[in-house]
NUDRENTOR-334165 format. One record per atom (N, C-alpha, C, CB): residue number from 1; atom name; x, y, z; residue in one letter. Coordinates in steps of 0.2 Angstrom, whole numbers, plus 5000, padded with zeros to 4 digits. Each point is the difference from the previous one (the first is absolute). Glycine has a CB too. Layout:
N
site seq->NUM | atom->CA | east->X | north->Y | up->Z | type->a
...
# end
This chain:
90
site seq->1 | atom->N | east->5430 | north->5506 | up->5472 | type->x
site seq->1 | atom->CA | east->5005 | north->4995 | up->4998 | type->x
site seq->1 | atom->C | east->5005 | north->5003 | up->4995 | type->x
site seq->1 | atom->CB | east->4991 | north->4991 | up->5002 | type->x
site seq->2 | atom->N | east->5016 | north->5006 | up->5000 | type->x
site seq->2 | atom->CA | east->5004 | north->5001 | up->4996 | type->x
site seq->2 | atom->C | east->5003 | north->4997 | up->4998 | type->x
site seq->2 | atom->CB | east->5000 | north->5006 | up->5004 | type->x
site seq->3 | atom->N | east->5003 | north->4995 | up->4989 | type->x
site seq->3 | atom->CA | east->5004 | north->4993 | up->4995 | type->x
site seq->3 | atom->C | east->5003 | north->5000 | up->4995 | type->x
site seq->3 | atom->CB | east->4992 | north->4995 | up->5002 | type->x
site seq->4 | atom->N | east->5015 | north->5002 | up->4999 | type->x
site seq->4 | atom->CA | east->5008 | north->5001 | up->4995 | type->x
site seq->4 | atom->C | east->4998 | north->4994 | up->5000 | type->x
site seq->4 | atom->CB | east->5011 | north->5009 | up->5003 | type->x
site seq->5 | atom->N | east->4994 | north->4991 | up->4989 | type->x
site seq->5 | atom->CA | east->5003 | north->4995 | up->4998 | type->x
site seq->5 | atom->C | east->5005 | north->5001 | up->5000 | type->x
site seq->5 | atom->CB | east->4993 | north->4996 | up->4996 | type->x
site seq->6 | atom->N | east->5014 | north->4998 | up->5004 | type->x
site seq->6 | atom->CA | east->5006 | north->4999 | up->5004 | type->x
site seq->6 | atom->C | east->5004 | north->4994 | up->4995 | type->x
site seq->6 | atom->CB | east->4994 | north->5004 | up->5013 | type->x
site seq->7 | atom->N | east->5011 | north->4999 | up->4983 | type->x
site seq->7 | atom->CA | east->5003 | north->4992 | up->4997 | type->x
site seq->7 | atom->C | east->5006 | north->4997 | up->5007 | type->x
site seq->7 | atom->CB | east->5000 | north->5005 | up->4983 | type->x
site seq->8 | atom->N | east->4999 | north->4991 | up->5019 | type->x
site seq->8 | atom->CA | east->5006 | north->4994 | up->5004 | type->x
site seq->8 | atom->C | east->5009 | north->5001 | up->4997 | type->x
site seq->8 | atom->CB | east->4988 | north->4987 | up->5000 | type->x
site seq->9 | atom->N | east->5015 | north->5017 | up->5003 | type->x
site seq->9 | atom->CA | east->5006 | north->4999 | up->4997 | type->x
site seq->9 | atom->C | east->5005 | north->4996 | up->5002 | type->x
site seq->9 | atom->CB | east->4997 | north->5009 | up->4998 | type->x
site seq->10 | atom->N | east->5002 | north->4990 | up->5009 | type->x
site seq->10 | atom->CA | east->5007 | north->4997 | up->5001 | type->x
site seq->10 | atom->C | east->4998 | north->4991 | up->4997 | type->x
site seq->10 | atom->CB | east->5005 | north->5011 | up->5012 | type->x
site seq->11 | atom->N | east->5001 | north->4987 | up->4986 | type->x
site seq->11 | atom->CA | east->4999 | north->4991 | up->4996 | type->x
site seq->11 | atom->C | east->4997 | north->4997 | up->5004 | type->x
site seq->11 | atom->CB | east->5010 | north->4998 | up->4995 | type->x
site seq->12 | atom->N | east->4989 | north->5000 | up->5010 | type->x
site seq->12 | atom->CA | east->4995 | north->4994 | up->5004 | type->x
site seq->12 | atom->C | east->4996 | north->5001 | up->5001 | type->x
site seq->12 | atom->CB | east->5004 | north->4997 | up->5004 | type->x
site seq->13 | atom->N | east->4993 | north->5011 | up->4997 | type->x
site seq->13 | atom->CA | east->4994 | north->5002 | up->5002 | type->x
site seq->13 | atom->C | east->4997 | north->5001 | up->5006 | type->x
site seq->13 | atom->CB | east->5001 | north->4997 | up->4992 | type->x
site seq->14 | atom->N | east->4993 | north->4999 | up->5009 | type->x
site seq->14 | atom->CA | east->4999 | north->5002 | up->5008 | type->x
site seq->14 | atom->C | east->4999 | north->4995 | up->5004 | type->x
site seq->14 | atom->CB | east->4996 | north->5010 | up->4999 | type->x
site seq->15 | atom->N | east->5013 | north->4985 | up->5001 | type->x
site seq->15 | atom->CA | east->5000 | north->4997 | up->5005 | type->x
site seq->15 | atom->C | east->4999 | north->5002 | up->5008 | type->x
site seq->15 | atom->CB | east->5006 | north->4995 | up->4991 | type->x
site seq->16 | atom->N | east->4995 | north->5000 | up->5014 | type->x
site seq->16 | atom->CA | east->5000 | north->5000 | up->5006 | type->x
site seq->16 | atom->C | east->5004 | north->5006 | up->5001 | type->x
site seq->16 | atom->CB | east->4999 | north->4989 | up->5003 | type->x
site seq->17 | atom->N | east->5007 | north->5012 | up->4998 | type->x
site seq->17 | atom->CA | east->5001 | north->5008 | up->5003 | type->x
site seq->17 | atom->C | east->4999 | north->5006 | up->4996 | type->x
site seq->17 | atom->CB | east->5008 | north->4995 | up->5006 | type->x
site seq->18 | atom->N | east->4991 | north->5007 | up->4988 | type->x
site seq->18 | atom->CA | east->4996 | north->5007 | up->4998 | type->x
site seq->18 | atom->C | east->4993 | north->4999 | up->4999 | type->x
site seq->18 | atom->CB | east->5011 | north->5004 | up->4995 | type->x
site seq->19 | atom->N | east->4985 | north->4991 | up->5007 | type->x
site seq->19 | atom->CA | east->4994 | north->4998 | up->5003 | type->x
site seq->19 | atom->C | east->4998 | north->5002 | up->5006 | type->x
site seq->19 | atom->CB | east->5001 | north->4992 | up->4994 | type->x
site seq->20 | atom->N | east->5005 | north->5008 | up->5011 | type->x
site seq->20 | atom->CA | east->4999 | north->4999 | up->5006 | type->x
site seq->20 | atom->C | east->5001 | north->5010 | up->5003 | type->x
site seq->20 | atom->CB | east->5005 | north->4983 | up->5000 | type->x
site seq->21 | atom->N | east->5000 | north->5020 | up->4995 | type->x
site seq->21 | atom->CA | east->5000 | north->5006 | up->5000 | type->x
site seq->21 | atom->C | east->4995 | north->5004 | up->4999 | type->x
site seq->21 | atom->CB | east->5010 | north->4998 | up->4998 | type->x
site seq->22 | atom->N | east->4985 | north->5000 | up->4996 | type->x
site seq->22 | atom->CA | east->4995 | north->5004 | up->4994 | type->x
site seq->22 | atom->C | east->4995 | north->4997 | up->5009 | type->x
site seq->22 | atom->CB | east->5004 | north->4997 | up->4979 | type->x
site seq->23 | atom->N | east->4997 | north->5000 | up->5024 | type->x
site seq->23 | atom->CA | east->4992 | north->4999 | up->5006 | type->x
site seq->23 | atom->C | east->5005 | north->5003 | up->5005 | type->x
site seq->23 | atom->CB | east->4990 | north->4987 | up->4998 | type->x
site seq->24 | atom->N | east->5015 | north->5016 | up->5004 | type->x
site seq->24 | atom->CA | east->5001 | north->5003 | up->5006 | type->x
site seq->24 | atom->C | east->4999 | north->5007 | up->4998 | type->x
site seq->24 | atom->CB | east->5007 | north->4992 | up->5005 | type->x
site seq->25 | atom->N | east->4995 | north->5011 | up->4987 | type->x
site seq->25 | atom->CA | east->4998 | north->5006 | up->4998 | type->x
site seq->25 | atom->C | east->4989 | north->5000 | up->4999 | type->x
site seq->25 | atom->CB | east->5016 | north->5001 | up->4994 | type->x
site seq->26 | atom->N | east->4982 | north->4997 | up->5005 | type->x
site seq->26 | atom->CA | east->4993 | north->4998 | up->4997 | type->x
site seq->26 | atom->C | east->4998 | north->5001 | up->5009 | type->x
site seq->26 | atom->CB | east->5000 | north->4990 | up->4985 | type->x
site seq->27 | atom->N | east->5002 | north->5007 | up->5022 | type->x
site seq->27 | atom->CA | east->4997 | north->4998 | up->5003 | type->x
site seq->27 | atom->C | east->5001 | north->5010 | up->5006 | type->x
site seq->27 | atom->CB | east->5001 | north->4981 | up->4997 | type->x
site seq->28 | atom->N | east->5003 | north->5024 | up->4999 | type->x
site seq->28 | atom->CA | east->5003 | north->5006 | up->5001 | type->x
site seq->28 | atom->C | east->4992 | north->5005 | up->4998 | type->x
site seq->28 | atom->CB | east->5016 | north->4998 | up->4997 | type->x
site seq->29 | atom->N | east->4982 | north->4998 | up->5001 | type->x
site seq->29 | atom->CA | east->4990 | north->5005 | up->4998 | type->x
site seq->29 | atom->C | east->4994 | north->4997 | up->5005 | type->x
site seq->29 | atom->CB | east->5001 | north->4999 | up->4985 | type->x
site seq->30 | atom->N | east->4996 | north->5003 | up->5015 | type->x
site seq->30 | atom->CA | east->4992 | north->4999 | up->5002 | type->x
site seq->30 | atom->C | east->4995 | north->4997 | up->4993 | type->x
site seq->30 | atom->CB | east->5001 | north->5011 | up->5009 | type->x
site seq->31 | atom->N | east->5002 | north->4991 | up->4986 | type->x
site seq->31 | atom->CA | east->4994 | north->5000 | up->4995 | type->x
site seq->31 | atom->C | east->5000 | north->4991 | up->5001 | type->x
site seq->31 | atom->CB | east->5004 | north->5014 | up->4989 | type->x
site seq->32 | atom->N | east->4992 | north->4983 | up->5007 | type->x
site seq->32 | atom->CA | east->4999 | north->4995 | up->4995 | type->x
site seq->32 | atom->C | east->5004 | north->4999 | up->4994 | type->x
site seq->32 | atom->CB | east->4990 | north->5000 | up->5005 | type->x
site seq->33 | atom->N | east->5014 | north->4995 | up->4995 | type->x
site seq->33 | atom->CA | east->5006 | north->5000 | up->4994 | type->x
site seq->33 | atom->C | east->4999 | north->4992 | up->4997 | type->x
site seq->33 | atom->CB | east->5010 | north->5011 | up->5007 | type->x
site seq->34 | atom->N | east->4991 | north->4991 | up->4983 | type->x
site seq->34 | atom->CA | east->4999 | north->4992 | up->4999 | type->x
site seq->34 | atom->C | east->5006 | north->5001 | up->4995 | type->x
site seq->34 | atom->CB | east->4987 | north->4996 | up->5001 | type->x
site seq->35 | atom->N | east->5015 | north->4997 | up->4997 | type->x
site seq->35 | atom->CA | east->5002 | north->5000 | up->4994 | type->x
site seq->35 | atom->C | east->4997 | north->4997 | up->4996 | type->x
site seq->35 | atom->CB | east->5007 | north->5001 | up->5004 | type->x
site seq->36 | atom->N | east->4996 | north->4999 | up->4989 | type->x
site seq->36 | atom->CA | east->4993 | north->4996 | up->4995 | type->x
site seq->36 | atom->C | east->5006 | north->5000 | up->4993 | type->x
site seq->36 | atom->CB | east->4985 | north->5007 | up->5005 | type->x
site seq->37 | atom->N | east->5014 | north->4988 | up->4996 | type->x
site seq->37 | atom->CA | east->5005 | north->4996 | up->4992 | type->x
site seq->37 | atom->C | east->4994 | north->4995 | up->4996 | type->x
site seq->37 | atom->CB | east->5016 | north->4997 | up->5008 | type->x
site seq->38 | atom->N | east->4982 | north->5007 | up->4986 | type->x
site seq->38 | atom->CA | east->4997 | north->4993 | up->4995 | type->x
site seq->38 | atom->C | east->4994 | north->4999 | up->5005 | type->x
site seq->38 | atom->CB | east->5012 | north->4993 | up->4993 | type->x
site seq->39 | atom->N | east->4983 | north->5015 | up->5008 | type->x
site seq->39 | atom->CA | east->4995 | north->4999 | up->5000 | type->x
site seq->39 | atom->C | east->5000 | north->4996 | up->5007 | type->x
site seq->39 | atom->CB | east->4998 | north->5002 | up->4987 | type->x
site seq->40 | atom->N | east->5006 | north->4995 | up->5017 | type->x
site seq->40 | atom->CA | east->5000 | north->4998 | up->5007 | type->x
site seq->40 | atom->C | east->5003 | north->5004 | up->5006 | type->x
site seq->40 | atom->CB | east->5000 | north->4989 | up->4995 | type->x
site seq->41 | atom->N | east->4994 | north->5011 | up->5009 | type->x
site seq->41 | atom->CA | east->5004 | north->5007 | up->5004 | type->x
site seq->41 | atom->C | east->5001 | north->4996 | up->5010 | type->x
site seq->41 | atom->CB | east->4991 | north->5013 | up->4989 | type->x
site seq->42 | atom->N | east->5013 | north->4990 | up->5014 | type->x
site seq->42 | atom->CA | east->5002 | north->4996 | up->5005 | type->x
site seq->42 | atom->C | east->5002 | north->5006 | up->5006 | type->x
site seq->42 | atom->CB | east->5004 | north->4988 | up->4993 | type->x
site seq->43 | atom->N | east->4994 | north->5012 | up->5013 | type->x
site seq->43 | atom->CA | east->5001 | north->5004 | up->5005 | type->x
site seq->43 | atom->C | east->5008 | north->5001 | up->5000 | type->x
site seq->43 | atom->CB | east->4989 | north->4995 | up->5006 | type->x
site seq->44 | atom->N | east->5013 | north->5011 | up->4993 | type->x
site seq->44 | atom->CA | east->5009 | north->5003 | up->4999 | type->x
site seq->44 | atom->C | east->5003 | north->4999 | up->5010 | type->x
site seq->44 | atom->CB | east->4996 | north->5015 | up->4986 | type->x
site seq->45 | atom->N | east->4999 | north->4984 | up->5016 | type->x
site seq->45 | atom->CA | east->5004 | north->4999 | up->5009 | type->x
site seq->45 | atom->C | east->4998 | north->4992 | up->5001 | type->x
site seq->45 | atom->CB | east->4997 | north->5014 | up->5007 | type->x
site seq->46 | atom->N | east->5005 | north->4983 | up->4989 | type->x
site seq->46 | atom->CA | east->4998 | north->4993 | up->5001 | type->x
site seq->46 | atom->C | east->5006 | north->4993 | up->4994 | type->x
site seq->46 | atom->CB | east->4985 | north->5008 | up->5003 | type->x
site seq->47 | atom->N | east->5021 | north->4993 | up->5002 | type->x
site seq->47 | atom->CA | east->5004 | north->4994 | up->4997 | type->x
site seq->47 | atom->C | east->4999 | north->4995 | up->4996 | type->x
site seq->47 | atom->CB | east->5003 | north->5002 | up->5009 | type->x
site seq->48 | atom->N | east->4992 | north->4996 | up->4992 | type->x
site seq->48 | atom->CA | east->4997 | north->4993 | up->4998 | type->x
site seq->48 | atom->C | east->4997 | north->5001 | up->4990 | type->x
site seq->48 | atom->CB | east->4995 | north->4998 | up->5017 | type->x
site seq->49 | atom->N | east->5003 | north->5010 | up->4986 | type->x
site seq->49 | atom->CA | east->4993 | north->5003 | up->4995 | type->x
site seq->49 | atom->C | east->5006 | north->5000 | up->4994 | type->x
site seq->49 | atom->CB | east->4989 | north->5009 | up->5009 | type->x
site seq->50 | atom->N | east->5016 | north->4995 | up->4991 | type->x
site seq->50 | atom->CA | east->5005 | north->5003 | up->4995 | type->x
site seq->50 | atom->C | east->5003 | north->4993 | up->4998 | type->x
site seq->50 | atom->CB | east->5003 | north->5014 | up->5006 | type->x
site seq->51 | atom->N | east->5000 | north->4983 | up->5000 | type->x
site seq->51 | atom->CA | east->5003 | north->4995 | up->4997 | type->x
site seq->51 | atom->C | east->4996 | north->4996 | up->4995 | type->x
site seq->51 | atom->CB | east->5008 | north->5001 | up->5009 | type->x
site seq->52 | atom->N | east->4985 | north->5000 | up->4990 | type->x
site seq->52 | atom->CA | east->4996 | north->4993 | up->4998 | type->x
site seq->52 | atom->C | east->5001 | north->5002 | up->4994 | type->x
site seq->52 | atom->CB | east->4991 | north->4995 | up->5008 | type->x
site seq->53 | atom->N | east->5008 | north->5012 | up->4990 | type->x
site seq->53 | atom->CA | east->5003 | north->5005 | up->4992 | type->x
site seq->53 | atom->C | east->5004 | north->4996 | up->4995 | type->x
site seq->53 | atom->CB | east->5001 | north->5011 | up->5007 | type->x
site seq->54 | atom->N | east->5004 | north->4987 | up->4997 | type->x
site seq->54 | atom->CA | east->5005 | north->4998 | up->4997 | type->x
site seq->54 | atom->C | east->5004 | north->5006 | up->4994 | type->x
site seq->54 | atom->CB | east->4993 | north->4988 | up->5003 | type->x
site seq->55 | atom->N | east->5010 | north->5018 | up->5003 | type->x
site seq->55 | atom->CA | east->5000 | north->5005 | up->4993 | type->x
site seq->55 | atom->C | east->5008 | north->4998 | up->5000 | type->x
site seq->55 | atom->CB | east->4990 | north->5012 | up->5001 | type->x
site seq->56 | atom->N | east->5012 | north->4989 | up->4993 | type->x
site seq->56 | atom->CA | east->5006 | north->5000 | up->4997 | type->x
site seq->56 | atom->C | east->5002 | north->5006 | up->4996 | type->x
site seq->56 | atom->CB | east->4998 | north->4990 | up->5000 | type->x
site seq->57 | atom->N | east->5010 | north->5009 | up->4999 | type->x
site seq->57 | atom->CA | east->5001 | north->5008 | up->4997 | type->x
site seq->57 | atom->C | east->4999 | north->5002 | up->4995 | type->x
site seq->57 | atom->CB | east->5006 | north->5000 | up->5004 | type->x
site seq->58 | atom->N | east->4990 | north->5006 | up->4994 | type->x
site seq->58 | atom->CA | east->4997 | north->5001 | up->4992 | type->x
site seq->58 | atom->C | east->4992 | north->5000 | up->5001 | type->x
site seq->58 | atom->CB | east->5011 | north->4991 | up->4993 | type->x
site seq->59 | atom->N | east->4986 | north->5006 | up->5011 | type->x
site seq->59 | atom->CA | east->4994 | north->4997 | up->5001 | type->x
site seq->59 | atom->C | east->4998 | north->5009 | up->5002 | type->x
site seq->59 | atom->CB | east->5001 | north->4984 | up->5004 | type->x
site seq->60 | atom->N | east->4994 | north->5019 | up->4992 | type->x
site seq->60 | atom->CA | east->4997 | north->5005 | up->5003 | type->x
site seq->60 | atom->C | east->4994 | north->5000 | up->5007 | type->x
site seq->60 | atom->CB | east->5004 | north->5003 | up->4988 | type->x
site seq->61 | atom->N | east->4996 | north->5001 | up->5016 | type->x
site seq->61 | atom->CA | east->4995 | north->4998 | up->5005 | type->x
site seq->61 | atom->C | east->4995 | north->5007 | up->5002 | type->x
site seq->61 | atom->CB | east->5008 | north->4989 | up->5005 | type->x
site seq->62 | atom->N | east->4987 | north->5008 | up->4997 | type->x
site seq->62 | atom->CA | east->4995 | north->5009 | up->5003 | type->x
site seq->62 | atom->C | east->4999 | north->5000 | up->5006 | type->x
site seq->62 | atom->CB | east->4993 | north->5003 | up->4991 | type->x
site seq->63 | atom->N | east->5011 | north->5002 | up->5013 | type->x
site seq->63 | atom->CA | east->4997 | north->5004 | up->5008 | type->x
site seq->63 | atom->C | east->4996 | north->5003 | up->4999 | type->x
site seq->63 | atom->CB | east->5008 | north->5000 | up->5004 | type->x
site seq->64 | atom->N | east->4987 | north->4998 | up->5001 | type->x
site seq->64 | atom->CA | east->4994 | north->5001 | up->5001 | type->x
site seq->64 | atom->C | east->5000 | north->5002 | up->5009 | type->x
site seq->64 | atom->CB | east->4995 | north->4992 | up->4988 | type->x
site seq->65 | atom->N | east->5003 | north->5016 | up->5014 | type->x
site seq->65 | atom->CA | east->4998 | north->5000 | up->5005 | type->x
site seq->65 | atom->C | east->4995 | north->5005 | up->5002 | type->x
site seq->65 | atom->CB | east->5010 | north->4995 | up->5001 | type->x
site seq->66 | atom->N | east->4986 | north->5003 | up->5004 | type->x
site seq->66 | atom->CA | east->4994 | north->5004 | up->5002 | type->x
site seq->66 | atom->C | east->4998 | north->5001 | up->5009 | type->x
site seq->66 | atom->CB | east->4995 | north->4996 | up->4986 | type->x
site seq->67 | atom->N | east->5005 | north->5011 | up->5015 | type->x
site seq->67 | atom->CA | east->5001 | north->5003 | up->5007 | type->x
site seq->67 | atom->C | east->5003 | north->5006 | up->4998 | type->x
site seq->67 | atom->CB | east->5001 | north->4991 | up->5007 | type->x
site seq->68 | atom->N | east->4999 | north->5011 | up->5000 | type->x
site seq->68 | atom->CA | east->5002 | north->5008 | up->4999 | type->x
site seq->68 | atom->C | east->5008 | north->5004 | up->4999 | type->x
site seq->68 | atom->CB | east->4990 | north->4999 | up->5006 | type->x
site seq->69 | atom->N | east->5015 | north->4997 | up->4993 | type->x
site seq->69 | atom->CA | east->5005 | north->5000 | up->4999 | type->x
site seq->69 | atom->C | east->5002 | north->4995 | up->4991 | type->x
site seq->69 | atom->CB | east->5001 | north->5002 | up->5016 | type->x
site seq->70 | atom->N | east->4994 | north->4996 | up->4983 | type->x
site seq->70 | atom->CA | east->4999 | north->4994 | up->4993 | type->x
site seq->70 | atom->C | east->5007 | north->5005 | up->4994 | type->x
site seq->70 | atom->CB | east->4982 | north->4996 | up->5002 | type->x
site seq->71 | atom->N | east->5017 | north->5011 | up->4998 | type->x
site seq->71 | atom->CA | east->5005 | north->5002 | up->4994 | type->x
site seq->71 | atom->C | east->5010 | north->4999 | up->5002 | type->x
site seq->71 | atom->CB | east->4987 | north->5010 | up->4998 | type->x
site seq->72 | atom->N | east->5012 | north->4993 | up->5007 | type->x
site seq->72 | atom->CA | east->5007 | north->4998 | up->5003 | type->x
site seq->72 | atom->C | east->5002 | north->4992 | up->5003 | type->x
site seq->72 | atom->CB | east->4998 | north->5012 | up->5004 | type->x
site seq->73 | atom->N | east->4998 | north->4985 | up->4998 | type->x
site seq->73 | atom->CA | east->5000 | north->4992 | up->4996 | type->x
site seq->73 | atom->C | east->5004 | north->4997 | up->4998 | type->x
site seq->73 | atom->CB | east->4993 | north->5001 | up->4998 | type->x
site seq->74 | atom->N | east->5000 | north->4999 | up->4996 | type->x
site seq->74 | atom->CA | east->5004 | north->4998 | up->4992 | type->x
site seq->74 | atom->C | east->5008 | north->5004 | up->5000 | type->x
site seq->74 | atom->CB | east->4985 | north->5000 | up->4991 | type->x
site seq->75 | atom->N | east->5014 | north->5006 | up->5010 | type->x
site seq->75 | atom->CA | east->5005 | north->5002 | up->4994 | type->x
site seq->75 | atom->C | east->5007 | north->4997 | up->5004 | type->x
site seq->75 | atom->CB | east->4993 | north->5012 | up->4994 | type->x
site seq->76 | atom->N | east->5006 | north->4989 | up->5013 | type->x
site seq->76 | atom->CA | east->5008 | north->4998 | up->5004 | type->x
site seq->76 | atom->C | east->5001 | north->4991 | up->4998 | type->x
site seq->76 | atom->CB | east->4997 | north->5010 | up->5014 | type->x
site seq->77 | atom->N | east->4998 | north->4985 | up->4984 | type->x
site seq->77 | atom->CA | east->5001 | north->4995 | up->5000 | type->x
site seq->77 | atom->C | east->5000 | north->4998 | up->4993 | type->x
site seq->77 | atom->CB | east->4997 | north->4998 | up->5011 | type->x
site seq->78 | atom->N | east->5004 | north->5007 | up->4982 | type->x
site seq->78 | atom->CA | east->5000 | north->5000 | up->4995 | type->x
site seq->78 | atom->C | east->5006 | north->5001 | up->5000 | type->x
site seq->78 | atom->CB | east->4991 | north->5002 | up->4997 | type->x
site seq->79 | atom->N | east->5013 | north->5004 | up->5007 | type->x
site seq->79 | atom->CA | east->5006 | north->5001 | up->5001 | type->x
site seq->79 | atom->C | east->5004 | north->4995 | up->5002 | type->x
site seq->79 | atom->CB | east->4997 | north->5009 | up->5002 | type->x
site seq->80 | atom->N | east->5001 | north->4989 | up->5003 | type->x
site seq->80 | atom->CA | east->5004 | north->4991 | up->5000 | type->x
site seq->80 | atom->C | east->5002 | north->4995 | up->4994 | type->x
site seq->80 | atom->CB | east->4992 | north->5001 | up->5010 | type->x
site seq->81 | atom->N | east->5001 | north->4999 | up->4988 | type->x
site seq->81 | atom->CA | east->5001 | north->4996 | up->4993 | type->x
site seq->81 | atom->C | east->5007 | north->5002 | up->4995 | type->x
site seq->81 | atom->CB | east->4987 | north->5000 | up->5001 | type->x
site seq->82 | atom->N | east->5012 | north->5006 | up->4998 | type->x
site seq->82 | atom->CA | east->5003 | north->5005 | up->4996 | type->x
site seq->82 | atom->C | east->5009 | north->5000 | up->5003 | type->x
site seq->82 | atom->CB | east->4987 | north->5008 | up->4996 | type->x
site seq->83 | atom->N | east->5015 | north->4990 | up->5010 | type->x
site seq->83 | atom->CA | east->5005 | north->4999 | up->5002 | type->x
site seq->83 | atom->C | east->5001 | north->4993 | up->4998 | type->x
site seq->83 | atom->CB | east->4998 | north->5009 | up->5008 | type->x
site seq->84 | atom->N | east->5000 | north->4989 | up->4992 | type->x
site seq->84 | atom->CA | east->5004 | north->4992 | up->4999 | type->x
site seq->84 | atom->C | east->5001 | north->4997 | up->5006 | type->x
site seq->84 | atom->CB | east->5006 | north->5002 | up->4991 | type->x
site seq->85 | atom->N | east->4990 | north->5001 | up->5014 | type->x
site seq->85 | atom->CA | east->5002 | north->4995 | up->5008 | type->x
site seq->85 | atom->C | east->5008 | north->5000 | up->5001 | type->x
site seq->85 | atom->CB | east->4989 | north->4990 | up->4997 | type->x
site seq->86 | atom->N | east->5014 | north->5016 | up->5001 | type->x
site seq->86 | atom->CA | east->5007 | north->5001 | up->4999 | type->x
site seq->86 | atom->C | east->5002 | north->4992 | up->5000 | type->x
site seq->86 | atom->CB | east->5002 | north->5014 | up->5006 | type->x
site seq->87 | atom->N | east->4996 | north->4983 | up->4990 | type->x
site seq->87 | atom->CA | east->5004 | north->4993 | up->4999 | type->x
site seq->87 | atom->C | east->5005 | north->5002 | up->4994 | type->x
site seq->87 | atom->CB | east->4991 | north->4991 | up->5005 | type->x
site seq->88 | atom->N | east->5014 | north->5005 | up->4995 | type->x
site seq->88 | atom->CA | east->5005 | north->4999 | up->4993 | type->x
site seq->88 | atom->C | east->4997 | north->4997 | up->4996 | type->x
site seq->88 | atom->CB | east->5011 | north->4999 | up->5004 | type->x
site seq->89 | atom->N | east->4989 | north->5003 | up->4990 | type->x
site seq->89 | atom->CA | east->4996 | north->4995 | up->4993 | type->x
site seq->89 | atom->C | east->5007 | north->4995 | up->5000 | type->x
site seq->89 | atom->CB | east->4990 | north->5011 | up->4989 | type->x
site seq->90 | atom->N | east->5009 | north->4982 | up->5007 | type->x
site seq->90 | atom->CA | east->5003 | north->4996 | up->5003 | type->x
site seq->90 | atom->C | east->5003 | north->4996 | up->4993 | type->x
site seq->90 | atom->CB | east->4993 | north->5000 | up->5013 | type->x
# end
């Protein structure tokens, strides 16, 4: 098992479309991949699961992934994060 923590940069956070990016990159693994904000954690390939989060910008969160690719994972969909979903802060 592997696991970063990650602060949310861009201002909205992970609405519908860099939600919908963070599970087309997350769904590029084999491993098993979560997210987990405040101690609640939710399946990272699962629309429903991220959006229930409710993450906003600022809000820190932990990628969690376990399989055999689990390190390169996290770190490509940390990268994401760390990009800002190339959105314009607004």
């Amino acid at each position: 098992m592997f696991v970063k923590e990650v602060t949310v940069k861009n201002q909205v956070g992970l609405h519908a479309r860099p939600a919908t990016f963070f599970i087309q990159k997350a769904n590029e693994f084999k491993s098993s991949i979560w997210i987990e904000k405040e101690e609640r954690r939710v399946n990272a390939k699962s629309l429903l699961g991220i959006l229930s989060l409710g993450i906003v910008g600022g809000t820190d969160i932990k990628v969690i992934a376990d399989g055999a690719d689990e390190k390169a994972a996290v770190e490509a969909l940390v990268d994401l994060v760390n990009s800002g979903f190339n959105e314009e802060t607004r």
